[in-house]
FIDRENLUM-698879 format. One record per residue (C-alpha): x, y, z; residue in one letter; residue number from 1. Coordinates in steps of 0.5 Angstrom, whole numbers, plus 500, padded with zeros to 3 digits. Example, Ala and Ser with C-alpha at 12.3 -4.5 7.8 and 13.67 -1.06 7.14 Angstrom:
! FIDRENLUM-698879
<rec <525 491 516> a 1>
<rec <527 498 514> s 2>
END
This chain:
! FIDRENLUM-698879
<rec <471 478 557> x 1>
<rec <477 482 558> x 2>
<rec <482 476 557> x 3>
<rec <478 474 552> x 4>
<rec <480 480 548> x 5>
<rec <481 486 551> x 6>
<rec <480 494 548> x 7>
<rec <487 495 547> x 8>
<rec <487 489 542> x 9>
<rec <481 492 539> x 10>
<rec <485 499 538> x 11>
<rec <491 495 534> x 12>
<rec <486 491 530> x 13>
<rec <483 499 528> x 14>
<rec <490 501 527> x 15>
<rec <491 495 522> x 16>
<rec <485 495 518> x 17>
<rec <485 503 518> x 18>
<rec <493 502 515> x 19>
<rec <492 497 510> x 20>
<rec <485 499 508> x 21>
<rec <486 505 503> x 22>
<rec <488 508 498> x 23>
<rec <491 501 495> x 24>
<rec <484 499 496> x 25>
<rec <482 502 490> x 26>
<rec <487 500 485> x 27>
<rec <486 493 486> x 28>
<rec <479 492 483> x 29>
<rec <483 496 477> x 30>
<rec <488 490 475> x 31>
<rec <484 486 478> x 32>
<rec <478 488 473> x 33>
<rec <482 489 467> x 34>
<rec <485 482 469> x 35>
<rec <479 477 469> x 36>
<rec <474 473 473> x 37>
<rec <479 468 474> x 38>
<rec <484 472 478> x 39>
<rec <479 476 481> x 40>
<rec <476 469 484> x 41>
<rec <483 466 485> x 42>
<rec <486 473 489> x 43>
<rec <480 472 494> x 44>
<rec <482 465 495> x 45>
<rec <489 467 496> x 46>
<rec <488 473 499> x 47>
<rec <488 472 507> x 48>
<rec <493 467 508> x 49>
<rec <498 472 503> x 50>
<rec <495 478 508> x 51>
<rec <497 474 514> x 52>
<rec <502 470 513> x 53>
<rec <508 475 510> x 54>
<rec <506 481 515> x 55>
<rec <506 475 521> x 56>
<rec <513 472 518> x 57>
<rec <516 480 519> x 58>
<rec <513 480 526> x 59>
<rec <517 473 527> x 60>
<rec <523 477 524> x 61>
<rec <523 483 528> x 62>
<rec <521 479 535> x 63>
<rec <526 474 534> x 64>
<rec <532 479 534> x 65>
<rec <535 481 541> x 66>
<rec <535 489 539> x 67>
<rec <535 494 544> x 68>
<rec <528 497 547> x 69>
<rec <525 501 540> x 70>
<rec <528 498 536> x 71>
<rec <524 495 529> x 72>
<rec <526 492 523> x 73>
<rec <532 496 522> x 74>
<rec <535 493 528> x 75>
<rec <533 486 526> x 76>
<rec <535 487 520> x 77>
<rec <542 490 522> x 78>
<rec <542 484 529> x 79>
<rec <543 479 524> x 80>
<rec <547 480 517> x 81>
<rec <551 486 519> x 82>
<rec <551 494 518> x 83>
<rec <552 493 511> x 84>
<rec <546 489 509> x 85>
<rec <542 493 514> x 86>
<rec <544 500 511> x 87>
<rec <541 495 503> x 88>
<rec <534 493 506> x 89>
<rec <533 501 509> x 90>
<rec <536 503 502> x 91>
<rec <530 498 499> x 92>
<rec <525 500 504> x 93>
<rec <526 508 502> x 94>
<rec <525 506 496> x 95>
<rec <520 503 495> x 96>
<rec <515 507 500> x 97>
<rec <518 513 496> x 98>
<rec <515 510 489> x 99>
<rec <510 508 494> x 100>
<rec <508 517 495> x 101>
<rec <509 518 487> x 102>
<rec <504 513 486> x 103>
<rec <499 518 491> x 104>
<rec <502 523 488> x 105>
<rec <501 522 481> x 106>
<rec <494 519 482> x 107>
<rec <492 525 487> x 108>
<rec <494 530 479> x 109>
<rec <490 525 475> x 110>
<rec <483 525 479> x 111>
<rec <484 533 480> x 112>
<rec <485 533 473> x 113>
<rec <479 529 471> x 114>
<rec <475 535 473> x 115>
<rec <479 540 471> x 116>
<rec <478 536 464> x 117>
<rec <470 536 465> x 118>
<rec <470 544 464> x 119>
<rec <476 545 460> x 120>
<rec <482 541 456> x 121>
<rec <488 539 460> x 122>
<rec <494 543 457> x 123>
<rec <501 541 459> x 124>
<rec <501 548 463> x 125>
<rec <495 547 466> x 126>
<rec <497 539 468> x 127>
<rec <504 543 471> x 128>
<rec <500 548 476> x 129>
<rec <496 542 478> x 130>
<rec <503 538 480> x 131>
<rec <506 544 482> x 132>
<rec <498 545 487> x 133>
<rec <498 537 489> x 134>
<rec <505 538 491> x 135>
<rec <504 544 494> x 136>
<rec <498 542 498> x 137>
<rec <501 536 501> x 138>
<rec <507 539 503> x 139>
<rec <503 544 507> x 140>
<rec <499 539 510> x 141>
<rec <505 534 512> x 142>
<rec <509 541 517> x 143>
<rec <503 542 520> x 144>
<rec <507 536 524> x 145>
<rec <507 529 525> x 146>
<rec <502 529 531> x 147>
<rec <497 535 527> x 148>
<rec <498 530 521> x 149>
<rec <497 524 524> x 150>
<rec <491 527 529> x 151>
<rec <487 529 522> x 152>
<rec <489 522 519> x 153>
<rec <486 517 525> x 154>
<rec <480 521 524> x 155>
<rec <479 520 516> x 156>
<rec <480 513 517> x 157>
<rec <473 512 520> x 158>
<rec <469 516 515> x 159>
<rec <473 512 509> x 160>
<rec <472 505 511> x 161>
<rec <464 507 513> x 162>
<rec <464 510 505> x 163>
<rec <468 503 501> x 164>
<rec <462 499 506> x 165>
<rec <455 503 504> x 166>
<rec <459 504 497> x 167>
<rec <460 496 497> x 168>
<rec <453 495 499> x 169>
<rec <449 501 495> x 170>
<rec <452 497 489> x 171>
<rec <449 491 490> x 172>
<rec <443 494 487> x 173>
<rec <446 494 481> x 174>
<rec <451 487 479> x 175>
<rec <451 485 474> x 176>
<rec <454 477 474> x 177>
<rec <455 478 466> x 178>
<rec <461 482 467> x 179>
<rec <465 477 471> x 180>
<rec <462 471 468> x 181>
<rec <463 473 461> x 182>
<rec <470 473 463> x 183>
<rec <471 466 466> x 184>
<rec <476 464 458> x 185>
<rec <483 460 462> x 186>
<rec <488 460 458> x 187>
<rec <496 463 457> x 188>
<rec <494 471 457> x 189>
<rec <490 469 464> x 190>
<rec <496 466 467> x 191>
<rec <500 472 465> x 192>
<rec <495 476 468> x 193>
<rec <495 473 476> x 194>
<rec <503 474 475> x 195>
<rec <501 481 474> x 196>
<rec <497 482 479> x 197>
<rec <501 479 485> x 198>
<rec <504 485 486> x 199>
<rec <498 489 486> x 200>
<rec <495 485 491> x 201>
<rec <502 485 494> x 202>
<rec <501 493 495> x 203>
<rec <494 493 496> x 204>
<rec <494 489 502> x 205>
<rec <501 491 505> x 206>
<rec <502 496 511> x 207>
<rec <509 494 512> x 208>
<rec <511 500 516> x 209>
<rec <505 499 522> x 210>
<rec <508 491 522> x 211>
<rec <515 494 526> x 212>
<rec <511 500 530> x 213>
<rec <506 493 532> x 214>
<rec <512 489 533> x 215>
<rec <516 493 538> x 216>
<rec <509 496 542> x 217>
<rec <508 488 544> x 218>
<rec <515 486 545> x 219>
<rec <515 492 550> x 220>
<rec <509 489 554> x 221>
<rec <509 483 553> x 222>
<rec <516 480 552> x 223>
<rec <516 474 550> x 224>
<rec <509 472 550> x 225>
<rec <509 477 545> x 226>
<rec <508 473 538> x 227>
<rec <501 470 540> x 228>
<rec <499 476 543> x 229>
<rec <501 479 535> x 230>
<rec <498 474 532> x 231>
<rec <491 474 536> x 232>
<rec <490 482 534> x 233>
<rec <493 479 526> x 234>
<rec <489 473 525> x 235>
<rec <481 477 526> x 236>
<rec <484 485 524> x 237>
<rec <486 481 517> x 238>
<rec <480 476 516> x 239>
<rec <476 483 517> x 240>
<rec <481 486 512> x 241>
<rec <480 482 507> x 242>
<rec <473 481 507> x 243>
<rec <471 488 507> x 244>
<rec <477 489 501> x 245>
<rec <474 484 497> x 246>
<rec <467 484 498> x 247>
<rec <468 492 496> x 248>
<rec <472 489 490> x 249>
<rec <467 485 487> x 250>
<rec <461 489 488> x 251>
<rec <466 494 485> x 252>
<rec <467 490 479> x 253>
<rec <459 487 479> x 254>
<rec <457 494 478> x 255>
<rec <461 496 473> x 256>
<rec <462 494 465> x 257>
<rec <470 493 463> x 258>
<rec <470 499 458> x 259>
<rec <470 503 464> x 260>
<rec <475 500 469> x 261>
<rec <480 499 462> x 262>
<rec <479 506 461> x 263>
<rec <481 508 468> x 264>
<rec <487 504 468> x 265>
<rec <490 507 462> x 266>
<rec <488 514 465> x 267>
<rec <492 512 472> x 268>
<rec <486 513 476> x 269>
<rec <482 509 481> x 270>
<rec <475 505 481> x 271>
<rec <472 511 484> x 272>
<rec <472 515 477> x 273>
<rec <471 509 475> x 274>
<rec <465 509 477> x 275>
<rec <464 516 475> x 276>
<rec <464 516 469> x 277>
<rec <459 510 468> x 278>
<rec <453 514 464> x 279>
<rec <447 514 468> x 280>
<rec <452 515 475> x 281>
<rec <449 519 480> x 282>
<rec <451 527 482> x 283>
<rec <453 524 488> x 284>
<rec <458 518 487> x 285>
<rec <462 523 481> x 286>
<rec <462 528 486> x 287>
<rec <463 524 493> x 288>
<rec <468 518 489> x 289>
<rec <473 524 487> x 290>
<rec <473 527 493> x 291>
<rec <473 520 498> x 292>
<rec <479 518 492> x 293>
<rec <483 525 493> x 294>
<rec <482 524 500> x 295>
<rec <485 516 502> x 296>
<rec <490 519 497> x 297>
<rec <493 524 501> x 298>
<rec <491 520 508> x 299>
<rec <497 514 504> x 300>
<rec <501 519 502> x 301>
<rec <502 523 509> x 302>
<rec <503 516 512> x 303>
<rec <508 513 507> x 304>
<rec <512 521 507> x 305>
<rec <514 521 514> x 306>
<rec <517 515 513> x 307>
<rec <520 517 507> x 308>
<rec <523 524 509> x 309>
<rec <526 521 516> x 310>
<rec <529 515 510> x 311>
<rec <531 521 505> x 312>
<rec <535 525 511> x 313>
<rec <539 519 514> x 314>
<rec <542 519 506> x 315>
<rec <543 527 505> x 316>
<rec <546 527 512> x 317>
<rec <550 521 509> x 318>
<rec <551 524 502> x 319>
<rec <553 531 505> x 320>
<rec <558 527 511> x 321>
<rec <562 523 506> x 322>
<rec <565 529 502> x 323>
<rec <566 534 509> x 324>
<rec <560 538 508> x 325>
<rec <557 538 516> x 326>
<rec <550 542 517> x 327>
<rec <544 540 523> x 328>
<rec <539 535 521> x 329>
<rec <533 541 520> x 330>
<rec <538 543 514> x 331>
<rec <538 536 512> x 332>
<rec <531 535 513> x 333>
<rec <529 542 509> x 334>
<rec <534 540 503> x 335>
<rec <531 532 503> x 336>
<rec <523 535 503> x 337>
<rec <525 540 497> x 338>
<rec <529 534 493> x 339>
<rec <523 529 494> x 340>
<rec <518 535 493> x 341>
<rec <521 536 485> x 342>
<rec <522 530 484> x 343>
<rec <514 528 485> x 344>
<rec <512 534 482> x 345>
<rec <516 532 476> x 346>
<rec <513 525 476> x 347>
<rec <508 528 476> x 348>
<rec <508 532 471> x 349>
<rec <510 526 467> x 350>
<rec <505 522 468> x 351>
<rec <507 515 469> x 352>
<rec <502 509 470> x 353>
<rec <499 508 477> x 354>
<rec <498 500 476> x 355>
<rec <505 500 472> x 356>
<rec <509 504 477> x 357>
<rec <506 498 482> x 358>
<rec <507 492 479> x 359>
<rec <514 495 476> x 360>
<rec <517 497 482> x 361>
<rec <513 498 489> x 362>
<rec <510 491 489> x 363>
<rec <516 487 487> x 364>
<rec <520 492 493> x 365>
<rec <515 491 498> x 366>
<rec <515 484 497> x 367>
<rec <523 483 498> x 368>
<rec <522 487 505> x 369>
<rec <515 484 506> x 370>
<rec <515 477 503> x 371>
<rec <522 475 501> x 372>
<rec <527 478 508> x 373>
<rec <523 475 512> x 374>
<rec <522 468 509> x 375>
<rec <529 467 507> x 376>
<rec <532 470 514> x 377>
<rec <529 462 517> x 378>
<rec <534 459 512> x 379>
<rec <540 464 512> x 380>
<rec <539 465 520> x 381>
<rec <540 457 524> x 382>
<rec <536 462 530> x 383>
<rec <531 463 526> x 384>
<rec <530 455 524> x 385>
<rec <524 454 529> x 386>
<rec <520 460 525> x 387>
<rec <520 454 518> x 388>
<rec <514 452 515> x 389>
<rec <509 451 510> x 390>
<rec <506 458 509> x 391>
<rec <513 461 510> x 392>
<rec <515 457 504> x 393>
<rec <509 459 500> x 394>
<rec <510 466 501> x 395>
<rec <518 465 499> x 396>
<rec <515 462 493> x 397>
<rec <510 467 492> x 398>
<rec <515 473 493> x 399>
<rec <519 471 488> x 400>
<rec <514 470 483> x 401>
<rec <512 477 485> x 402>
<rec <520 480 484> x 403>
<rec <519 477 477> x 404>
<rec <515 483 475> x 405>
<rec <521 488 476> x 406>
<rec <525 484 471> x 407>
<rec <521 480 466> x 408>
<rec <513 484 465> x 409>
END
């Protein structure tokens, strides 16, 4: 049995359904609520060769360079189009994973004053020291230390995954097939809709940062057999993701009526309040959603802010060597942490749009490293010829039409 599939496979397999099942889990059925039954069907139709194929292409990537032991996709990145491109795609990778904590960020500040606003108005000063607590909290949380940090977070994972299942299978008392089959018009609006929603799903399903960590662990035990050991664990961990994601979405969007999701996403909260605000909803789901919601946040934002701080003190170091100024990387780290720490709340209290943040700018960065890089490497590298295909192909297509987002929305 053991050959078959062993219990470290079945580990990797946790680990990636633990990274990718989260807080974008609960802003998917929020576009995809608000874009139609059209969308909702044809993104559950798309959405494990869209979850499998770019995350297996970045594999391919990183495995493919002959880089030195413990090295990812920055030493992929570096192998193949030099220091200057690699310093771009670090650049684009900080980026997008700093919009990535913004988002949390934004979204944490909103759920807590969605309670706060039950008891009182939500005034400018109030929504100030909420931004200033969220920010305030995560921080202290996040220099507990990575292994502190990292130990709370592997055992948050189980608890939220058992809450989406019982939560999808509680629902299924309530769908109402109306709510989606009121919704099956095709036209030009719903075409504009799955163009949309392409980053969202991008960004829901994504869990590029594990991809490179995955990559260099099975590279180190298996060498060259490493890529089908890869994509053994990826082929059953991503078929369970997608399952247990959109059979969480559609019962999401069975249960509830559109007014109620629209209201969410103007407000840049998830499907949990969502939920909450329905009018016969029981005591426990309003009082278990925001705290399930606040907790997948903040669970995401950890998880995506070490990275983000390490990518923040490379560019204050480099920053502070081009003009003469020599510190020690903790000072740079201390300084990095303050300015990613005021930045976050002043968006915090400025309050963008959650989905609009994610198909604006995190969805189509995440596609250019995720989607793009990758796909288009087996064009530009004669190395990487043997890796073309079909799906790499799709997934060019469909990373490009994601980017499109950015610019034309």
């Amino acid at each position: 049995m053991s050959k078959i599939w062993s219990k470290e496979e079945t580990l990797w397999s946790f680990a990636l359904y633990g990274t990718a099942v989260g807080a974008g889990t609960l802003f998917l059925p929020i576009q995809l609520g608000s874009a139609g039954a059209i969308v909702l069907l044809l993104t559950a139709l798309v959405a494990y060769p869209l979850t499998y194929w770019p995350h297996k292409a970045l594999c391919q990537f990183i495995l493919s360079a002959p880089t030195p032991a413990g090295e990812g996709i920055t030493g992929a990145v570096t192998h193949y189009y030099g220091k200057k491109v690699g310093n771009l795609i670090t650049s684009l990778y900080f980026v997008a994973f700093f919009v990535v904590v913004l988002i949390y960020a934004v979204a944490i500040t909103n759920s807590v004053s969605e309670q706060i606003a039950k008891y009182r108005e939500i005034t400018a000063n109030i929504r100030m020291l909420v931004s200033l607590g969220v920010v305030i909290v995560l921080n202290l949380i996040f220099l507990m230390g990575r292994h502190a940090t990292i130990r709370v977070m592997g055992l948050l994972v189980f608890p939220l995954i058992a809450y989406f299942l019982f939560l999808s299978l509680y629902l299924t008392a309530s769908w109402q097939p109306a709510y989606l089959t009121s919704q099956m018009a095709f036209d030009g609006h719903t075409l504009h809709q799955v163009w949309l929603s392409i980053p969202v799903m991008v960004f829901a399903f994504s869990h590029t940062p594990i991809i490179s960590t995955f990559a260099v662990d099975r590279r180190e035990k298996y060498g060259e057999q490493a890529m089908g050991k890869c994509k053994k664990i990826m082929k059953v961990a991503y078929l369970v993701i997608c399952l247990s994601v959109m059979f969480f979405v559609f019962s999401c969007l069975l249960s509830i009526p559109s007014v109620y999701i629209e209201s969410a996403k103007e407000q840049g909260v998830t499907i949990l309040s969502a939920l909450s605000m329905m009018p016969h909803a029981p005591a426990w789901l309003a009082i278990s959603g925001v705290i399930v919601a606040v907790v997948a946040m903040s669970k995401s934002f950890l998880g995506t802010y070490f990275g983000v701080i390490e990518g923040a003190t490379e560019i204050v170091k480099s920053a502070l060597d081009s003009v003469g100024v020599k510190k020690s990387r903790s000072w740079h780290r201390a300084l990095s942490i303050f300015l990613i720490s005021v930045t976050t709340f002043i968006i915090c209290c400025i309050n963008p749009n959650a989905i609009s943040m994610i198909y604006a700018i995190s969805g189509p960065l995440i596609a250019i490293i995720l989607f793009i890089m990758p796909t288009l490497s087996t064009y530009l590298i004669p190395a990487l010829k043997p890796w073309r295909s079909l799906s790499n192909l799709i997934t060019l297509t469909v990373g490009l039409l994601c980017v499109s987002v950015m610019f034309f929305s």
